[in-house]
SERO-4910 file (N, C-alpha, C, O; in steps of 0.05 Angstrom, whole numbers):
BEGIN
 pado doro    nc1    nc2    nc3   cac1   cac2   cac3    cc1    cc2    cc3    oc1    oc2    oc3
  Unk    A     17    -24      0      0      0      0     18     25      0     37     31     14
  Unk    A      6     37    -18     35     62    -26     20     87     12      0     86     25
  Unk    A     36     97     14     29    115     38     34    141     26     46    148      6
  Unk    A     16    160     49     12    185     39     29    198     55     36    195     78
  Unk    A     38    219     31     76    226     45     64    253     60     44    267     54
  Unk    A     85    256     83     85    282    102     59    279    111     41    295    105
  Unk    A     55    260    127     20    263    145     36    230    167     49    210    161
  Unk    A     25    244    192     18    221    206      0    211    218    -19    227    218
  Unk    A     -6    188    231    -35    178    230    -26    185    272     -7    182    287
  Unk    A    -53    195    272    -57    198    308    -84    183    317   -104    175    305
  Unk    A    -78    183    335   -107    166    350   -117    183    367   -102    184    386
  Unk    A   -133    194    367   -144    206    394   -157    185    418   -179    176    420
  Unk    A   -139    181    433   -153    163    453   -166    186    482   -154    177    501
  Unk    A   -178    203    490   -192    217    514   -210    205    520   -213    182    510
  Unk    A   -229    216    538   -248    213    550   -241    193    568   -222    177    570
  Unk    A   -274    200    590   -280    178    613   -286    149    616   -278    131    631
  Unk    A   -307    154    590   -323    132    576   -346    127    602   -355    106    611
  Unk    A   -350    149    609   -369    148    627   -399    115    623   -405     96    638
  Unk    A   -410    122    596   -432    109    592   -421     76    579   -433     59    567
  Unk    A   -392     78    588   -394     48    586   -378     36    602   -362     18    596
  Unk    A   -382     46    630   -369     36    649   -345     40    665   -337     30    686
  Unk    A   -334     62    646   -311     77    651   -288     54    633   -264     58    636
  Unk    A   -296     36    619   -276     21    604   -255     40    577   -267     59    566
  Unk    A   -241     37    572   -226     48    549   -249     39    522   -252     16    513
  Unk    A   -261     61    513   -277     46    490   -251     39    469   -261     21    455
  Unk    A   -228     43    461   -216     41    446   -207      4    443   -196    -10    426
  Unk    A   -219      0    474   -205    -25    467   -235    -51    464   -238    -76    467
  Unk    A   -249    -31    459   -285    -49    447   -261    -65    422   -241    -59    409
  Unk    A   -277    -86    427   -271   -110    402   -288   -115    388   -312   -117    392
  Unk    A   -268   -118    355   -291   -127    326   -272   -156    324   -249   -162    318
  Unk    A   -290   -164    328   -274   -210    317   -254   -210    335   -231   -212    325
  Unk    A   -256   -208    364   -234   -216    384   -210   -194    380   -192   -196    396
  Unk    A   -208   -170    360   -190   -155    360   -202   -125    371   -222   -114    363
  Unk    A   -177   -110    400   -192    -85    401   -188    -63    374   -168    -64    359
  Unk    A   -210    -43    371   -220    -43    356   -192    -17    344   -185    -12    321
  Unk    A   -183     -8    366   -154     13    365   -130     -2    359   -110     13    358
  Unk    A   -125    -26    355   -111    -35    346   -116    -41    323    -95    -44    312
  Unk    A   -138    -46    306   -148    -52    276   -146    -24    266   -145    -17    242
  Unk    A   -145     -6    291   -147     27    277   -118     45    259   -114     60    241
  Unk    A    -99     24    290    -71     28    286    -58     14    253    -50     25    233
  Unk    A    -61     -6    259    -53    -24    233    -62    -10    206    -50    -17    186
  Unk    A    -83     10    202    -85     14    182    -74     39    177    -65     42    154
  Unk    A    -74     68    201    -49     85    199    -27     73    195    -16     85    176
  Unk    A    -10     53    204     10     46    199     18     46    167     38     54    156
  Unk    A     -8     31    156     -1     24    125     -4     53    112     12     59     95
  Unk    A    -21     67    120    -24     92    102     -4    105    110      5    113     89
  Unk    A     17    118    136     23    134    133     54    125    153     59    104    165
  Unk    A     70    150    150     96    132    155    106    145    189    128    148    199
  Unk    A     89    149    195     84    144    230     62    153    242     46    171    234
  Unk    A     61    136    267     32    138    282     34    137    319     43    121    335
  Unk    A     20    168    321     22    162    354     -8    166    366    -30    174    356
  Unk    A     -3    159    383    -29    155    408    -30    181    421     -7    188    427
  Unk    A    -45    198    427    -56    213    448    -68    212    468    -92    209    464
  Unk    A    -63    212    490    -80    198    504    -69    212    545    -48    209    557
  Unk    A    -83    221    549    -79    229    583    -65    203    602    -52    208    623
  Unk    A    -69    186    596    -71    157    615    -64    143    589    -78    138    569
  Unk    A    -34    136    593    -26    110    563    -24     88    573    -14     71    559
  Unk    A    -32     78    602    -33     49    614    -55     36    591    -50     15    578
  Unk    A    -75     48    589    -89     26    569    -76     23    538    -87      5    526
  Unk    A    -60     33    527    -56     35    506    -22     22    502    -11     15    481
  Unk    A    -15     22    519     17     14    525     22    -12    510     46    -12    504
  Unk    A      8    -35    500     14    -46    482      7    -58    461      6    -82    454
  Unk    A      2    -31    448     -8    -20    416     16    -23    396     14    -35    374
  Unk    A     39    -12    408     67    -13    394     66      9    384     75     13    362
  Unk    A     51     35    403     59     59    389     66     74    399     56     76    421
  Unk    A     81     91    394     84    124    416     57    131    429     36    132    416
  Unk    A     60    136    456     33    150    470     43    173    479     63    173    493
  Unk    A     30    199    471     37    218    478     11    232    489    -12    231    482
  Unk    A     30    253    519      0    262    526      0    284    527     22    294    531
  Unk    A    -31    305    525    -31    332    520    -13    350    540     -8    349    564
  Unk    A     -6    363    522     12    385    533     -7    407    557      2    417    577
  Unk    A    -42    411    545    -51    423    563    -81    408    560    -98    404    542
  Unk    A    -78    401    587    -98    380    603   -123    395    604   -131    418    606
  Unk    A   -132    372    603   -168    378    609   -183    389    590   -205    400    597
  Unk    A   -174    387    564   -179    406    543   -198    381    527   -214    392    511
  Unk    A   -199    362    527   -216    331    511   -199    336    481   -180    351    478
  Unk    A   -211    320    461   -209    322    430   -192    337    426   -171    326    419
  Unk    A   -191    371    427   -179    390    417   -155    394    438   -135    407    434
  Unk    A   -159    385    451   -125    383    469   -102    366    456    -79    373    451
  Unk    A   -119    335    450   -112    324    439    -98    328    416    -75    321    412
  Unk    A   -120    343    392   -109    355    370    -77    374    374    -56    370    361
  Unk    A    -80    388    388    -58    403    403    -31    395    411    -10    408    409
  Unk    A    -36    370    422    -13    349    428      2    348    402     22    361    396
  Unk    A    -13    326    383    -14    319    360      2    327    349     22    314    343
  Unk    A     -4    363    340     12    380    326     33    395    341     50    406    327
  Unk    A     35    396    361     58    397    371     76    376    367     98    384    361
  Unk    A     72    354    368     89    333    370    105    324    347    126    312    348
  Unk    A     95    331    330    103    308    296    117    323    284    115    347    286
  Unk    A    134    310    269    156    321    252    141    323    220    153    334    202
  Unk    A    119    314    216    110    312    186     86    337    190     70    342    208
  Unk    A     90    351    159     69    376    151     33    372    162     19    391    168
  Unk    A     27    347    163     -1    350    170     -2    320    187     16    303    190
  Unk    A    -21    321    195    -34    295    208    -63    285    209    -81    301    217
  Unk    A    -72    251    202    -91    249    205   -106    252    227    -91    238    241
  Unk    A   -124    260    243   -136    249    271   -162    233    264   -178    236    245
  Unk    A   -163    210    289   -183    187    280   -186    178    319   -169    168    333
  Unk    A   -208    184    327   -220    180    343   -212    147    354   -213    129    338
  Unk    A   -205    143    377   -199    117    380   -226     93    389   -225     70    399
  Unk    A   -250    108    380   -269     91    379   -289     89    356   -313     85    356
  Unk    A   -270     95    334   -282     89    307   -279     60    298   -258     55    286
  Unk    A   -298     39    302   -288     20    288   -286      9    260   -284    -15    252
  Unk    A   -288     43    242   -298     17    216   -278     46    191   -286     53    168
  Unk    A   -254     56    206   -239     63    187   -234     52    162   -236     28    157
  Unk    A   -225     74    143   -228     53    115   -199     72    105   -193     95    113
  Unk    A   -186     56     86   -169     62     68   -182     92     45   -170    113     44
  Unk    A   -208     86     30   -217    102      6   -226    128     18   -222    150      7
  Unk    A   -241    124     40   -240    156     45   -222    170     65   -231    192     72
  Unk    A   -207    165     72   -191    179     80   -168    185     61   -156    206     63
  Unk    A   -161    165     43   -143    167     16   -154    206      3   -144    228     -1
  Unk    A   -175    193      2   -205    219    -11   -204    248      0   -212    269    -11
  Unk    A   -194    245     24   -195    272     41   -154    282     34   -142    303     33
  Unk    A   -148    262     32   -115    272     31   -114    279      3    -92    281     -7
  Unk    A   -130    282     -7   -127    289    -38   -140    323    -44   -143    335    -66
  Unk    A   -148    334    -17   -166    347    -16   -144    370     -3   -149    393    -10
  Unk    A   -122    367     16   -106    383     30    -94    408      9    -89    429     21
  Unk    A    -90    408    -13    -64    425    -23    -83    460    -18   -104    466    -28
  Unk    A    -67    475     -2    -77    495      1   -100    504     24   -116    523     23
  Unk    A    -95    486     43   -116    481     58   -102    482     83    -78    480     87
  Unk    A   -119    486    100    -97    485    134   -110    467    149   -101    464    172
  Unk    A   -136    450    140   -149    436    153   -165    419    129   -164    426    106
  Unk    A   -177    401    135   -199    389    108   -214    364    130   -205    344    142
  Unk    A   -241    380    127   -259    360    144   -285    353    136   -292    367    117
  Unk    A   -303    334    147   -327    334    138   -346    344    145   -345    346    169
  Unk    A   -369    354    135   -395    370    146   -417    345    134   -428    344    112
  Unk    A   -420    323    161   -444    301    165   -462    309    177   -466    331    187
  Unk    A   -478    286    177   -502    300    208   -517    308    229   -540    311    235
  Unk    A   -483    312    243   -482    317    272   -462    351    266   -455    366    284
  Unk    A   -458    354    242   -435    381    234   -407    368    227   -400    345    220
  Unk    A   -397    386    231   -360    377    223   -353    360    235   -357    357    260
  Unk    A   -341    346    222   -331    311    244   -301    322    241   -290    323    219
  Unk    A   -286    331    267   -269    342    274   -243    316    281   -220    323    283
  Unk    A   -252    280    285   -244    270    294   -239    245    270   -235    221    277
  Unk    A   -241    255    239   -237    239    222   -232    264    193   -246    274    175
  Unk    A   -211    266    199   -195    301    195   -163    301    191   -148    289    207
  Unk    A   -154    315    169   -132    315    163   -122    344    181   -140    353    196
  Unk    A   -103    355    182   -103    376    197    -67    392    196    -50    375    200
  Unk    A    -61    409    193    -37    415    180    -22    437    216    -31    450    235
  Unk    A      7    426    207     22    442    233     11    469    227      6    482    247
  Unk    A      5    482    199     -1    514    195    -22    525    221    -22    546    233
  Unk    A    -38    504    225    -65    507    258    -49    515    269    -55    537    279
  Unk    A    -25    507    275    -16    502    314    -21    529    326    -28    531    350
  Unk    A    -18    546    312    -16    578    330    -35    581    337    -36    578    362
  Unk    A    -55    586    326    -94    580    323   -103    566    345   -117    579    362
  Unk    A    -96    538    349   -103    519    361    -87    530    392   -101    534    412
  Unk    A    -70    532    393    -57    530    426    -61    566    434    -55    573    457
  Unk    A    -73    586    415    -83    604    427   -113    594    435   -121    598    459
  Unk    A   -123    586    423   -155    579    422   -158    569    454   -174    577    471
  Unk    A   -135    546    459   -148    529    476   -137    547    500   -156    556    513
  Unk    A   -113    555    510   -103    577    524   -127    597    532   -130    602    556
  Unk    A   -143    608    512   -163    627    520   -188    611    526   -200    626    541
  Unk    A   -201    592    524   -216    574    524   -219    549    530   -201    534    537
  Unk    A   -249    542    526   -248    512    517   -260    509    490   -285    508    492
  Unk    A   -255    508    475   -269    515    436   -269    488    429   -249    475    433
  Unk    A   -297    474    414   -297    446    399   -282    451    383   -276    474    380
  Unk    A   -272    429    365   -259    418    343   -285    438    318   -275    452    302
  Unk    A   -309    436    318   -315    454    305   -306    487    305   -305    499    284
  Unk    A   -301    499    329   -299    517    324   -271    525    314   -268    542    296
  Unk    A   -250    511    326   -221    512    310   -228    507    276   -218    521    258
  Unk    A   -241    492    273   -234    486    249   -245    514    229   -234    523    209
  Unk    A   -271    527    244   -278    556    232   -254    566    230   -246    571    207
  Unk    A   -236    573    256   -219    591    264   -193    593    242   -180    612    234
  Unk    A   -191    564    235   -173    570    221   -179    569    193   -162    577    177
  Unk    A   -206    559    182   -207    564    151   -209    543    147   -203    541    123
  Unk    A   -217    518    158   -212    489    141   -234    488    116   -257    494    118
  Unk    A   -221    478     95   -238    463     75   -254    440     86   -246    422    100
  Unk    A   -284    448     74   -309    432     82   -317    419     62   -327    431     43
  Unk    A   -316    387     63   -330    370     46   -359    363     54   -364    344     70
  Unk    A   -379    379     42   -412    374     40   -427    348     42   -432    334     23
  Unk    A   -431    346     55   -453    320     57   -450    307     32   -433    290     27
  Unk    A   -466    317     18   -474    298    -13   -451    290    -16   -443    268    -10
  Unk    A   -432    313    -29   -397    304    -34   -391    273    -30   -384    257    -48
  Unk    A   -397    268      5   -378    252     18   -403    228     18   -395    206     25
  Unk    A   -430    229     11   -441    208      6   -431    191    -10   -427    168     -3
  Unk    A   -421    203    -44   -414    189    -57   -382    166    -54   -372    151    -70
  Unk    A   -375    174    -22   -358    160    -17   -356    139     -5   -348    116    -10
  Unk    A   -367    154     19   -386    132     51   -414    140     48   -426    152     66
  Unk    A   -426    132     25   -459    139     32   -470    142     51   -483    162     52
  Unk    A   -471    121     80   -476    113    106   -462    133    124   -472    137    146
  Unk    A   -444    142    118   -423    160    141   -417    135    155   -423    133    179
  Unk    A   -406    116    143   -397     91    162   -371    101    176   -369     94    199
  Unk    A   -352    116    165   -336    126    172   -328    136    203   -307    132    216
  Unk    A   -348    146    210   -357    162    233   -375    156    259   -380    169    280
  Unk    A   -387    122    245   -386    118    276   -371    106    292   -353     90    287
  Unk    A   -383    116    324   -361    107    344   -369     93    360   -384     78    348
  Unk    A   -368     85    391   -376     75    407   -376     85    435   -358     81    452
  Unk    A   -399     98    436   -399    106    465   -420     95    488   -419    103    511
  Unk    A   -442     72    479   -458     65    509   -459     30    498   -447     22    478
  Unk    A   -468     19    510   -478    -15    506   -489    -19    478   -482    -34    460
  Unk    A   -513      6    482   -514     -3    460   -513     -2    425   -525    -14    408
  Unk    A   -491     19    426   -476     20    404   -457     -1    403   -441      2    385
  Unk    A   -453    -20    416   -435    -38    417   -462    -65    394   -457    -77    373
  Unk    A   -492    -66    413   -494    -86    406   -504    -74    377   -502    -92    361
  Unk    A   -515    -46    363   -524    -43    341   -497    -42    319   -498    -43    295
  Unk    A   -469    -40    339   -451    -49    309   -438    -76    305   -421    -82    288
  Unk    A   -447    -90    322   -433   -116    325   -409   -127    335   -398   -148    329
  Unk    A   -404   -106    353   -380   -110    378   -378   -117    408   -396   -117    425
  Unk    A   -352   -124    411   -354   -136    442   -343   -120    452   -326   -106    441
  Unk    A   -351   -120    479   -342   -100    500   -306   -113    503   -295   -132    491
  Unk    A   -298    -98    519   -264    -99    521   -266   -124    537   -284   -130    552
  Unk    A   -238   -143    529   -236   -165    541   -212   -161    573   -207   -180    587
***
């Protein structure tokens, strides 16, 4: 699988996971595998490094990847993002929610084709901008670590802040018709409507 040059693949691993027990949803399982490790394996192939984000890397410690944790705490997602781009030596980076289980190669290929000229490139589904299946360029960082410094601002509102290119609904139908892309797992029973097991 050829990889997409100058991008690295991140995981956002945060949250409590309050509504499922306080378990790491990242490590919900599809076919006996957690579902952040099927997530990793496939940044790996697309891109030519991949780290973890994550406040607490005890759950993630053997992924086989760098865990790195936000520079400024308590911030969720967009802290995360923050880490991210602070951290990496390559021009942009993917971010991918560590409880997505059904990442795919074609659209995310789809969105990196979309960066030239751009300081961000994300989707507008519908729940709004999916801030957590997003290419995202070091050009943010100033943006981003003033934002969170003065605030607490969603991943939507950075992404206003700095200008990201928005892929339209319809657009991205013709890719993930379903927005399969984008779901995640946050209570029981998103586990049993996507056909996953809770962490072993």
């Amino acid at each position: 699988m050829e990889r997409i040059p100058d991008c690295t693949g991140v995981l956002v691993a945060g949250g409590r996971a309050r509504r499922m027990g306080g378990a790491a949803k990242g490590l919900v399982r599809a076919g006996g595998v957690p579902i952040a490790a099927r997530s990793l394996d496939l940044l790996r192939a697309l891109f030519g490094e991949v780290v973890v984000v994550s406040g607490d890397p005890a759950p993630w410690a053997g992924l086989g990847a760098p865990v790195i944790p936000d520079a400024i705490p308590g911030k969720g997602a967009p802290g995360g993002l923050h880490a991210a781009l602070r951290h990496v030596r390559s021009r942009w980076i993917f971010t991918a929610a560590c409880d997505m289980p059904f990442l795919a190669e074609g659209p995310i290929r789809f969105l990196a084709g979309l960066r030239a000229g751009a300081p961000a490139v994300l989707v507008e589904w519908e729940r709004g901008l999916e801030g957590l299946h997003a290419f995202w360029s070091v050009d943010a960082l100033p943006v981003v670590e003033r934002m969170l410094r003065e605030g607490d601002p969603s991943l939507r509102a950075i992404a206003s802040a700095v200008g990201a290119r928005v892929v339209p609904a319809p657009a991205w139908r013709e890719i993930d018709p379903s927005g399969r892309s984008f779901e995640n797992v946050n209570t029981p029973e998103d586990l049993r409507r996507l056909g996953l097991e809770p962490p072993g």
